[in-house]
Kinemage of the C-alpha trace (Angstrom):
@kinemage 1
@onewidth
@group {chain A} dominant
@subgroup {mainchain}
@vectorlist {calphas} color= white
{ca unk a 1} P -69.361 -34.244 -65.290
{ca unk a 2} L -67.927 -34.799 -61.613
{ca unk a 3} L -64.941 -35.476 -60.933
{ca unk a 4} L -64.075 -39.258 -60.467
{ca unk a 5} L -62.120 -38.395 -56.890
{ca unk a 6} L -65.448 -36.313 -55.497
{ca unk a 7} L -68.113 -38.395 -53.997
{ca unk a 8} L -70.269 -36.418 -51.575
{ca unk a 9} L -72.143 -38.498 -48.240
{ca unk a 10} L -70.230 -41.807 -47.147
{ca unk a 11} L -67.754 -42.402 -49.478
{ca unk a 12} L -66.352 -39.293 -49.417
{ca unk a 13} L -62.962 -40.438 -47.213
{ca unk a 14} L -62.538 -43.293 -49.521
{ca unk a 15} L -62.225 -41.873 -52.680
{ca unk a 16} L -59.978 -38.589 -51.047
{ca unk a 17} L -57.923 -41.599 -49.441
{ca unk a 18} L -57.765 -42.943 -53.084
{ca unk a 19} L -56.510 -39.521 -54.763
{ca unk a 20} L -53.613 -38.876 -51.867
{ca unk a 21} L -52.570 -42.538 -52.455
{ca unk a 22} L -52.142 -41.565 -55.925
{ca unk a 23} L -49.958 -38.118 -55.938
{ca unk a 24} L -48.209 -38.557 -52.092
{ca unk a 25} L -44.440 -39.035 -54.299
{ca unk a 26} L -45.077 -35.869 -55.870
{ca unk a 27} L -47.781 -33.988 -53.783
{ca unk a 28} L -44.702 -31.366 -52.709
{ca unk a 29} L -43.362 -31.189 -56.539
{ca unk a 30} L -46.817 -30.270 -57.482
{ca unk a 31} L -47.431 -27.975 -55.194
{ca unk a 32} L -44.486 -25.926 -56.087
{ca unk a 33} L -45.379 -25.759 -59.746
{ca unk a 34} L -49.134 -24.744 -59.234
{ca unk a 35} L -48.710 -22.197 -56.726
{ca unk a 36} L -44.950 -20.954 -58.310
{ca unk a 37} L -43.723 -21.372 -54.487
{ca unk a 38} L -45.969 -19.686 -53.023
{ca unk a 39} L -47.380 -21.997 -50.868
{ca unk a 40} L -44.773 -22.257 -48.624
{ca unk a 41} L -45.348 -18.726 -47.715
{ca unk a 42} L -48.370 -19.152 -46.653
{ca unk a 43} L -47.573 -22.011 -44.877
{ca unk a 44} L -45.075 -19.876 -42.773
{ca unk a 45} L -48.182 -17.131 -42.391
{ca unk a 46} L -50.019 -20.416 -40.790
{ca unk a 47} L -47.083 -21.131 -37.992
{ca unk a 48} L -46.726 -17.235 -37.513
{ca unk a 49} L -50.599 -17.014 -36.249
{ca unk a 50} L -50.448 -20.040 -34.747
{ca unk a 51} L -48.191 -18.477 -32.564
{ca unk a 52} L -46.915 -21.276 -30.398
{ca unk a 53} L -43.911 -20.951 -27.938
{ca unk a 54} L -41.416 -23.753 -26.905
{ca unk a 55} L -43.081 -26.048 -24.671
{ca unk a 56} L -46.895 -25.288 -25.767
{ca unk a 57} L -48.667 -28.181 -27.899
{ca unk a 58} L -49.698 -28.209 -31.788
{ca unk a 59} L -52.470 -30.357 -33.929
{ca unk a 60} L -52.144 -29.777 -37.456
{ca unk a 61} L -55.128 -31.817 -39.195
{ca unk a 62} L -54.793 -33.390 -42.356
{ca unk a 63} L -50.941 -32.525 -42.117
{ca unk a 64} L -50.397 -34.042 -45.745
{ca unk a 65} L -46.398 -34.569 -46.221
{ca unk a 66} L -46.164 -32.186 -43.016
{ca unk a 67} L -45.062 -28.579 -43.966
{ca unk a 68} L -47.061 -27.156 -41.154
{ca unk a 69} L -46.177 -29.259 -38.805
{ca unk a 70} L -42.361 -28.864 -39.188
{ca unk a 71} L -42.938 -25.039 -39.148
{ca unk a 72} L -44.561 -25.386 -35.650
{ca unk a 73} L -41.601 -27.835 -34.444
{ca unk a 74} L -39.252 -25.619 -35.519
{ca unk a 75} L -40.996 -22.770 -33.158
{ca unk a 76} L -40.616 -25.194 -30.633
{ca unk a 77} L -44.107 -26.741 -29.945
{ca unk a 78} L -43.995 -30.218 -29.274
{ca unk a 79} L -46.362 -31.186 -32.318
{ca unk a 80} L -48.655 -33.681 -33.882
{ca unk a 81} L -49.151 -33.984 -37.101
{ca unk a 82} L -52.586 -36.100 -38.116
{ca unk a 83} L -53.851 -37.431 -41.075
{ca unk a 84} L -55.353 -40.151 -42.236
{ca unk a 85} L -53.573 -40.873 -45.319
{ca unk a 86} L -50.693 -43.448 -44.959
{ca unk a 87} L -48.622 -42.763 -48.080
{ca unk a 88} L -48.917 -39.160 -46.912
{ca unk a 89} L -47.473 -39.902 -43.938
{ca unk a 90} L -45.195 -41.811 -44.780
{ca unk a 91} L -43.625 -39.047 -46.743
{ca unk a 92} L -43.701 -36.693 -43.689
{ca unk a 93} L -42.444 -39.695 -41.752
{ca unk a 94} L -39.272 -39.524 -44.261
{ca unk a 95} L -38.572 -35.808 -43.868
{ca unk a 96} L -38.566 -35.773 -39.557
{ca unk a 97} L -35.523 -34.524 -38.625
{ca unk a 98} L -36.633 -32.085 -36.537
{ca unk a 99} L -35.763 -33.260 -32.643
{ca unk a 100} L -37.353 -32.274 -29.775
{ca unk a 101} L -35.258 -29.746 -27.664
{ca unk a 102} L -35.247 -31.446 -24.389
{ca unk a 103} L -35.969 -34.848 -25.220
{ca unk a 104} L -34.000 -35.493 -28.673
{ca unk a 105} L -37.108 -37.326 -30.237
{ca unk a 106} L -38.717 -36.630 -33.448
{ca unk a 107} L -40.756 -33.857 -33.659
{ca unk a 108} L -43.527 -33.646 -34.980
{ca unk a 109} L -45.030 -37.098 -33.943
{ca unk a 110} L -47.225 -38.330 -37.007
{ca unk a 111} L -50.029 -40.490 -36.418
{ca unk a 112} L -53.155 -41.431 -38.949
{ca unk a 113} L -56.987 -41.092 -37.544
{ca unk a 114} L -59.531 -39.164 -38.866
{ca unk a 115} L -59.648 -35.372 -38.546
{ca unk a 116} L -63.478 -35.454 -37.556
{ca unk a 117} L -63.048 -37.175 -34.949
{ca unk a 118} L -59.427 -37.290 -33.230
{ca unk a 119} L -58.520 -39.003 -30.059
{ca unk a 120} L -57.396 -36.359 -28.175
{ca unk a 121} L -59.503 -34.786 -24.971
{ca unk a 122} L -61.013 -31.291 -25.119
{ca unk a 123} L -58.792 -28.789 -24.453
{ca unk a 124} L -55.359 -30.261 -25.361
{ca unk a 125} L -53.554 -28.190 -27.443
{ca unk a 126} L -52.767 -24.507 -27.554
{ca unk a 127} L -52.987 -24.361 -31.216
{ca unk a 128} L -55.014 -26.377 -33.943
{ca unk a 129} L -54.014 -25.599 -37.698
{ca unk a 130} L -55.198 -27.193 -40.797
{ca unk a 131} L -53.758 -26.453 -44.704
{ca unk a 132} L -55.769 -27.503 -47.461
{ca unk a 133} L -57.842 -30.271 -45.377
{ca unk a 134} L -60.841 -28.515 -44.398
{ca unk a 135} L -62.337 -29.077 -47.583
{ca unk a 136} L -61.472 -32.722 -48.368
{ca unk a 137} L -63.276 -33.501 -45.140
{ca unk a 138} L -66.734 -35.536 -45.483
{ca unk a 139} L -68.267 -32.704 -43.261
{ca unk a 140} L -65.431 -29.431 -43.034
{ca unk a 141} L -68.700 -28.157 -40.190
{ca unk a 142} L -67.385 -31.291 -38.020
{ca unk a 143} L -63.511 -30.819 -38.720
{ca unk a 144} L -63.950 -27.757 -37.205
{ca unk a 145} L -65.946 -28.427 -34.289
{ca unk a 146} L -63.240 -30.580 -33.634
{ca unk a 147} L -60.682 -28.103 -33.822
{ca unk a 148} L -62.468 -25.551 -30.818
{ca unk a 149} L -63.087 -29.143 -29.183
{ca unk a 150} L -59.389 -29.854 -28.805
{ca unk a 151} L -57.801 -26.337 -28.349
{ca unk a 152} L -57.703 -25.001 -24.840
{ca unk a 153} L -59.185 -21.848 -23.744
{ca unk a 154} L -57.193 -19.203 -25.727
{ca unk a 155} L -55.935 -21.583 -27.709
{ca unk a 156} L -55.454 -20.273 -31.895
{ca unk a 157} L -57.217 -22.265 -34.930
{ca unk a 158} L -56.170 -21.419 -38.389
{ca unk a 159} L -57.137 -22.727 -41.312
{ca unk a 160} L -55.422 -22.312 -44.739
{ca unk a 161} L -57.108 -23.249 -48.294
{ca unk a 162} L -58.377 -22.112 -51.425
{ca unk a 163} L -60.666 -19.323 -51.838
{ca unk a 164} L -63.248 -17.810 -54.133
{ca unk a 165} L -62.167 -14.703 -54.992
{ca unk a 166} L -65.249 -11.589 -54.302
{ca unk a 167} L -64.235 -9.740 -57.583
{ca unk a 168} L -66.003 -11.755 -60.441
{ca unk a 169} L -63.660 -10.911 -63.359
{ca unk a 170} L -61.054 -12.658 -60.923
{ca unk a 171} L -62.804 -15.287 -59.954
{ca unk a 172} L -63.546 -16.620 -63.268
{ca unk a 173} L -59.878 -15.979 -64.385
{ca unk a 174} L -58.772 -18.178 -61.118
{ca unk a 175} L -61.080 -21.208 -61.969
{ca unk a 176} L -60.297 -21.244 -65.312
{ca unk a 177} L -56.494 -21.454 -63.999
{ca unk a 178} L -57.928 -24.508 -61.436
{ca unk a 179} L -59.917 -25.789 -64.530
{ca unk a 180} L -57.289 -26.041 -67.539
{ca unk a 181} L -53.753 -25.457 -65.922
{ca unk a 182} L -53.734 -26.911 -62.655
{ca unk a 183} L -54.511 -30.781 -64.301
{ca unk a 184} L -52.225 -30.157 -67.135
{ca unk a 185} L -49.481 -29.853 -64.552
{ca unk a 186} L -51.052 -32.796 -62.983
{ca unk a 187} L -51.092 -34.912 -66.114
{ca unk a 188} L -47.506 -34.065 -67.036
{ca unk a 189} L -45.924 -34.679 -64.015
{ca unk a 190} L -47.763 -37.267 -61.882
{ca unk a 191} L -49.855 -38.947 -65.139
{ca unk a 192} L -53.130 -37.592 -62.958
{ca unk a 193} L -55.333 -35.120 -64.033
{ca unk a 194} L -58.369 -36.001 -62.260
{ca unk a 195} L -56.310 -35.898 -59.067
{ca unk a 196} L -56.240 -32.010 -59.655
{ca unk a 197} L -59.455 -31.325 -61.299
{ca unk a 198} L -60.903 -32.091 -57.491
{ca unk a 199} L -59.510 -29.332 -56.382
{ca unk a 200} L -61.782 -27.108 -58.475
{ca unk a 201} L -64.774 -29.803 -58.039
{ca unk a 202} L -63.870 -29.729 -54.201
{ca unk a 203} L -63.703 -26.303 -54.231
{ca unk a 204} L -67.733 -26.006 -55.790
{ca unk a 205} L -69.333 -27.456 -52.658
{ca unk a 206} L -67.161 -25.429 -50.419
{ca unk a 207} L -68.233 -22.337 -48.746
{ca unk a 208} L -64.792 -20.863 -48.938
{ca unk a 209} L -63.171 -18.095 -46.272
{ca unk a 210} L -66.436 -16.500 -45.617
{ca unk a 211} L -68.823 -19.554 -44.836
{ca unk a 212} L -65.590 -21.367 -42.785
{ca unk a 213} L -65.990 -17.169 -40.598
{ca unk a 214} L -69.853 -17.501 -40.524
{ca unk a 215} L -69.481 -21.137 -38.772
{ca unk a 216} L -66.121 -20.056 -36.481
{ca unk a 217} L -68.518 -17.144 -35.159
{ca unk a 218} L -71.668 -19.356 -34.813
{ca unk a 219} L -69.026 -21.523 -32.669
{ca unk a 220} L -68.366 -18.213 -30.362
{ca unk a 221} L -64.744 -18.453 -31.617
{ca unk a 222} L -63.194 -14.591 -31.213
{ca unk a 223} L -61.104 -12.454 -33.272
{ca unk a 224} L -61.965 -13.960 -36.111
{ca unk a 225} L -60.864 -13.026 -39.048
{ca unk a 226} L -59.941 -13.767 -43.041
{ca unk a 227} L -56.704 -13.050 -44.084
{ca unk a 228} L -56.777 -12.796 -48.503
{ca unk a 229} L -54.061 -13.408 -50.732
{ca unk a 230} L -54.031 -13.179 -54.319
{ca unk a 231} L -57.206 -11.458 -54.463
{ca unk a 232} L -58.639 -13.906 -52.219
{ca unk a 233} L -57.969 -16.973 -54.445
{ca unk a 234} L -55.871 -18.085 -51.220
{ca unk a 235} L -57.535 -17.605 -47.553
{ca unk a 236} L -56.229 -18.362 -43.751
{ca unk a 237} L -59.435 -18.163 -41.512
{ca unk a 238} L -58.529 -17.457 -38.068
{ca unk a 239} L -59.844 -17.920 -34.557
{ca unk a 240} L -59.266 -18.179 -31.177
{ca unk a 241} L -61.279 -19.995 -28.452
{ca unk a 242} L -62.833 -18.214 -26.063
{ca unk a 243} L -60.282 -18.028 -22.655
């Protein structure tokens, strides 16, 4: 049986709109208790390859409550964070209190559009970063497109999300985990299990770290690479536009 918060085709954005409407209040709690912390390690990995100095420009898509983002302001990248959530963002909106160095405004700048399609012209930002959005995107092929579309030559995309594990002893261990655990934590504190059976359901009709390589290379992005953790149940794909 699918999960009520996964429609493939056009109603895809609705029904992922619906599920981060639902769990935005505790989206940070949660993510805490089903990754033991750990998340906002790899979080910091994501800011680290993103590699952006004072004064360059950030995108992190699908920015969520706006970890990423705030790890890239703090680097000193004047940032925007984009999603298309509103209760999302308005939790990010309630943590800025990072300030620009030279101007004293808020940074990052959160605004909500649509990842597939942002408003930005090609070749804006030196970086382009993306944690656990690729998936929930109604084509993740498009979202990044649009990440080599807006990142200047030499500029970094990284993308950070769950992975399927090579070993198969592991992997079966790990989705079992995403199966049973993950919406028990879900149904005890945020009443929604469904909202985190999706991930595993998400997770099904997603290619994972080595299909998001196979398309960065078919999009002539260099130095690609995947970086594993946990046996590869957690991935960052890298890439960097051609200069």
């Amino acid at each position: 049986m699918s999960n009520v918060f996964y429609t493939p085709g056009e109603q895809r954005a609705a029904r992922v709109n619906d599920l981060f409407a639902a769990i935005a209040r505790r989206y940070d709690l949660l993510n805490d208790l089903q990754s033991f912390g750990l998340h906002r390690r790899w979080k910091r990995r994501v800011a680290e390859l993103a590699a952006v100095q004072p004064g360059q420009r950030a995108l992190d898509l699908c920015c969520g409550t706006g970890d990423i983002a705030f790890a890239l302001a703090r680097r000193g990248a004047a940032v925007i964070g984009l999603d298309f959530s509103a209760a999302m963002l308005d939790v990010a909106e309630s943590r800025n209190t990072v300030r620009d160095s030279k101007t004293g405004a808020r940074n990052p700048t959160f605004i909500q559009d649509d990842a597939q399609q942002t408003p930005f012209p090609d070749g804006t930002f030196d970086a382009v970063t993306v944690g656990y959005g690729l998936r929930n995107l109604a084509s993740w092929e498009k979202g990044l497109e649009e990440m080599r579309r807006v990142a200047k030559p030499g500029g970094r995309l990284v993308v950070l999300d769950f992975g399927k594990p090579a070993n198969e002893l592991w992997r079966k261990f790990y989705f079992g985990h995403l199966r049973r655990s993950v919406p028990l934590i879900g149904r005890l504190f945020c009443g929604n299990a469904d909202a985190y059976t999706y991930i595993l359901e998400s997770l099904k009709h997603y290619p994972a770290q080595e299909g998001v390589a196979e398309k960065m290379r078919e999009l002539k992005l260099v130095n690609v690479r995947v970086i594993n953790f946990l046996g590869g149940a957690m991935t960052i794909n890298y890439g960097e536009k051609p200069k």
